[in-house]
N, C-alpha and C positions, 0 to 999 in steps of 0.2 A: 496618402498621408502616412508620415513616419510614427512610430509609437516612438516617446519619446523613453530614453534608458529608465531602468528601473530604480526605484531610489533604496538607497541601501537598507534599510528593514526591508523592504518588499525581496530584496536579492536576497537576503538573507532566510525569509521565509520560503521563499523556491527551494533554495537548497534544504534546508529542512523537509520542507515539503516530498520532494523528491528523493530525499536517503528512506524517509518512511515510506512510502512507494515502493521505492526498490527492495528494503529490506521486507516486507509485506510481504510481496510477489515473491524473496527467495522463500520466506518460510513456508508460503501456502502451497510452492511446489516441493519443499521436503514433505511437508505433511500429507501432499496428498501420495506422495510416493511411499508414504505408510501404509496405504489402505494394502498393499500388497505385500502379503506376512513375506518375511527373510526367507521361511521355508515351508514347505507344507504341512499345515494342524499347528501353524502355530497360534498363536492367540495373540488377536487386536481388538483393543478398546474400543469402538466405532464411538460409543458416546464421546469420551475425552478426544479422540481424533475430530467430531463432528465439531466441539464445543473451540477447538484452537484452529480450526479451517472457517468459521464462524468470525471467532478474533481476526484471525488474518483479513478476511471478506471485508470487514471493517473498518481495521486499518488502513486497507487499501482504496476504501471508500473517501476515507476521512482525508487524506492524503489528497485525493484525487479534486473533492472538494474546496480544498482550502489553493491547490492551482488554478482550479474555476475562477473562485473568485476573487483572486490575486490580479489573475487579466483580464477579468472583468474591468475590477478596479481601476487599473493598467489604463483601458482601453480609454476610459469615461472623462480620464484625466486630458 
C-alpha cells in the first residue's frame, strides 16, 4: 500500500521538524567539541557546557518526536 502524499501542514511540519534536528545535531557537535580547551590550562565551564548539550539532547528529542508522530499520523490515514 501507497502512503498517500502528505497534506500541507503535515509537510510543512516535517520541514520544521527537520531544520530543528539538523540545527540540534550541528550545535551539540560544536558544544561538545568544547569540552576540549583551545589550549592547554585553559579553562572550561563543564557546568554551562553540560547545561547546553542538555538543551541540545532535547531539542533533538523533541524534533525527533514530533517526525514520530507526524507518520505515525501519516500511516493511520
Amino acid at each position: 500500500r501507497v502512503s498517500p502524499p502528505l497534506q500541507k501542514p503535515a509537510l510543512e511540519t516535517v520541514r520544521s521538524s527537520l531544520r530543528l534536528l539538523n540545527a540540534s545535531a550541528y550545535r551539540l557537535q560544536s558544544e561538545c567539541r568544547k569540552t576540549v580547551p583551545p589550549e592547554p590550562g585553559a579553562a572550561v565551564d563543564y557546568q554551562l557546557l553540560t547545561q547546553q548539550v542538555i538543551q541540545c539532547a532535547y531539542d533533538i528529542a523533541k524534533a525527533a518526536k514530533q517526525l514520530v508522530t507526524i507518520t505515525t499520523r501519516e500511516k493511520k490515514q
